[in-house]
C-alpha positions in Angstrom: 99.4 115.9 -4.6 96.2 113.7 -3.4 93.0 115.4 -5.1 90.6 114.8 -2.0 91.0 113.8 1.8 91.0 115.2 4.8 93.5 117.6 6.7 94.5 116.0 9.7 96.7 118.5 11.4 98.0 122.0 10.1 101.2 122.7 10.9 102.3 125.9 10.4 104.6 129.4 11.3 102.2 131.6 14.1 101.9 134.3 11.5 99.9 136.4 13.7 102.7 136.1 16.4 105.0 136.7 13.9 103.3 140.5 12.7 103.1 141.4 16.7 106.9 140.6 16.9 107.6 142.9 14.0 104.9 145.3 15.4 106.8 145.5 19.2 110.3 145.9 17.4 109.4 148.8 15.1 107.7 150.5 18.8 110.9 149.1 20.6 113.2 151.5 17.9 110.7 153.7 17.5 108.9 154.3 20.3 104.6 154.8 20.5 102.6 156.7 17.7 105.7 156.0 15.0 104.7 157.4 11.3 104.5 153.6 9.8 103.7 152.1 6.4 102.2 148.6 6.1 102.9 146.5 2.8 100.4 143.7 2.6 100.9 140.5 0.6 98.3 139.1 -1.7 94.6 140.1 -0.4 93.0 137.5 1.1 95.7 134.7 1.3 96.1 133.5 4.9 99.5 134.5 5.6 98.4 137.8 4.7 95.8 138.1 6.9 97.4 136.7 9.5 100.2 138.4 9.9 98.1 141.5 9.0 96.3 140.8 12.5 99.4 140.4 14.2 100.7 143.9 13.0 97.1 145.3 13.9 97.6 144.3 17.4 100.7 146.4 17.9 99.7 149.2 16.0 96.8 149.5 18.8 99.2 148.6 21.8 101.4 151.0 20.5 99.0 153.8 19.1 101.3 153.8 15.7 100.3 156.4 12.9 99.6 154.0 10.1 100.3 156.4 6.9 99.3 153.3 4.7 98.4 149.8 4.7 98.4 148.9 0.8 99.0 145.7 -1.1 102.6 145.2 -3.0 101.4 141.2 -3.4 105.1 139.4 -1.5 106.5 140.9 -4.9 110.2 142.7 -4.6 109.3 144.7 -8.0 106.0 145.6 -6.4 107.3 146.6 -2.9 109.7 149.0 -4.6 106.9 150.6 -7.0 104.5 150.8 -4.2 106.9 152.3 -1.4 108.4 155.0 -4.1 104.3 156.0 -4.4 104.3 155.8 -0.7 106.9 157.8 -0.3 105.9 161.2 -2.1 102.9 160.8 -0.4 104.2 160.2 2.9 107.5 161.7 3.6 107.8 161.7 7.1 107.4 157.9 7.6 110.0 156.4 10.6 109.2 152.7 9.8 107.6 149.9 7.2 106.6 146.7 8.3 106.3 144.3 4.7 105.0 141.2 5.2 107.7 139.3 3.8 111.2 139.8 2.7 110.7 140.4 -1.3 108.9 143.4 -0.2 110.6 144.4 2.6 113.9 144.3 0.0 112.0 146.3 -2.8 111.0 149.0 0.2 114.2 149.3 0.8 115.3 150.0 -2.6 112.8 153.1 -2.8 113.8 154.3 0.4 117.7 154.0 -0.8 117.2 155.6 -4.3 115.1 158.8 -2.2 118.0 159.4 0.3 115.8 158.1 2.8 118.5 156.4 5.4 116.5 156.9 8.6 113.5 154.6 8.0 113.5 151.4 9.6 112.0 148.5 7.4 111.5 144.8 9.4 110.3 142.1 6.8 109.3 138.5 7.2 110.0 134.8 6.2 113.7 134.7 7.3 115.2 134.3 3.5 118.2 134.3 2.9 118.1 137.6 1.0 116.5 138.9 3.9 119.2 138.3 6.8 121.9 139.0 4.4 120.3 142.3 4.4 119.8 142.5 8.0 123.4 141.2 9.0 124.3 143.9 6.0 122.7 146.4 8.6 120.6 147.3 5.3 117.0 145.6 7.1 116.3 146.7 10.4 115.1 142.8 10.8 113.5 140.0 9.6 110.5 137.5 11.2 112.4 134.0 10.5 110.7 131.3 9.9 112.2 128.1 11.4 111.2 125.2 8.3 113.0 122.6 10.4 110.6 123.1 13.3 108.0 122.8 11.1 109.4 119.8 9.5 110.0 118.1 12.4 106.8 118.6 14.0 105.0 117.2 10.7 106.6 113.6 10.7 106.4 113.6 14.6 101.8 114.4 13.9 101.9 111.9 11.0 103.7 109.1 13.1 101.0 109.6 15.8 98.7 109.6 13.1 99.7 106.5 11.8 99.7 104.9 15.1 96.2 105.8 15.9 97.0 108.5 18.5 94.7 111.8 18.6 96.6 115.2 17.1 95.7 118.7 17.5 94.0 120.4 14.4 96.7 122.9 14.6 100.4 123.6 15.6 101.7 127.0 15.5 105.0 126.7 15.0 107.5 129.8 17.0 109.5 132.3 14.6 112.7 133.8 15.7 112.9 138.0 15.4 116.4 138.5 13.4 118.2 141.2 13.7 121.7 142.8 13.3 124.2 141.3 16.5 
């Protein structure tokens, strides 16, 4: 890994598309003002946040009941912990969004072990774990990332790079909404 230069171009998934997407699904099965819980990744990181926003925008197109918005830190052991705590608090929830798979599958753990078959859970990355559980019919659905989009697009920037041509600063790669077919 180089210890100093400059970033040419990031290249990365639209993460704040990506939480929308999750955000319009859940009100799709759902419908508006659903009882949600939000499970953050790790404070401050941009994948976090940006798919944070995302999520934000639906819950206000959609006037969703946020219950609770609380860190379980992309962790499956901490998604399960935190969503069992949810859980006695919040009964009544209809749907968790968790910012990535791990804690989308932990979630879904908790809401197994409490009886709880009627709440919808929609993670994000795509993992294999993750669509397993959503073909399963176990996850509701999954934000996939598509890594050979993003590959792709990387040696296409460098090659202009290293043929002198301009690049944008950044390329938001799509993601693909997976669910059950």
């Amino acid at each position: 890994m180089a210890s100093k230069g400059d970033v040419v171009s990031h290249i990365a998934s639209d993460n704040v598309l990506g939480g929308k997407i999750a955000g319009d699904y859940i009100a799709k099965k759902e419908g508006e003002g659903a009882k949600v819980i939000e499970l953050q990744g790790i404070a401050g990181t941009s994948a976090a946040r940006e798919r944070g926003e995302g999520f934000q925008q639906a819950v206000a197109a959609h006037k969703f009941n946020v219950l609770a918005s609380q860190p379980a830190d992309f962790d499956r052991t901490k998604g399960l912990n935190v969503m069992q705590n949810l859980l006695t608090a919040h009964p009544d929830v209809k749907a968790v969004f968790a910012q990535n798979d791990e804690m989308a599958l932990g979630a879904l753990r908790a809401l197994q072990t409490a009886g709880k078959s009627d709440v919808m859970v929609v993670g994000f990355d795509g993992t294999p774990d993750g669509e397993k559980a959503v073909n399963d019919g176990k996850l509701a659905a999954t934000i996939a990332q598509l890594p050979d989009q993003i590959g792709a697009k990387g040696v296409e920037t460098a090659d202009k790079v290293l043929k002198g041509e301009k690049v944008q600063a950044k390329y938001p790669v799509d993601l693909k909404l997976v669910i059950k077919q």
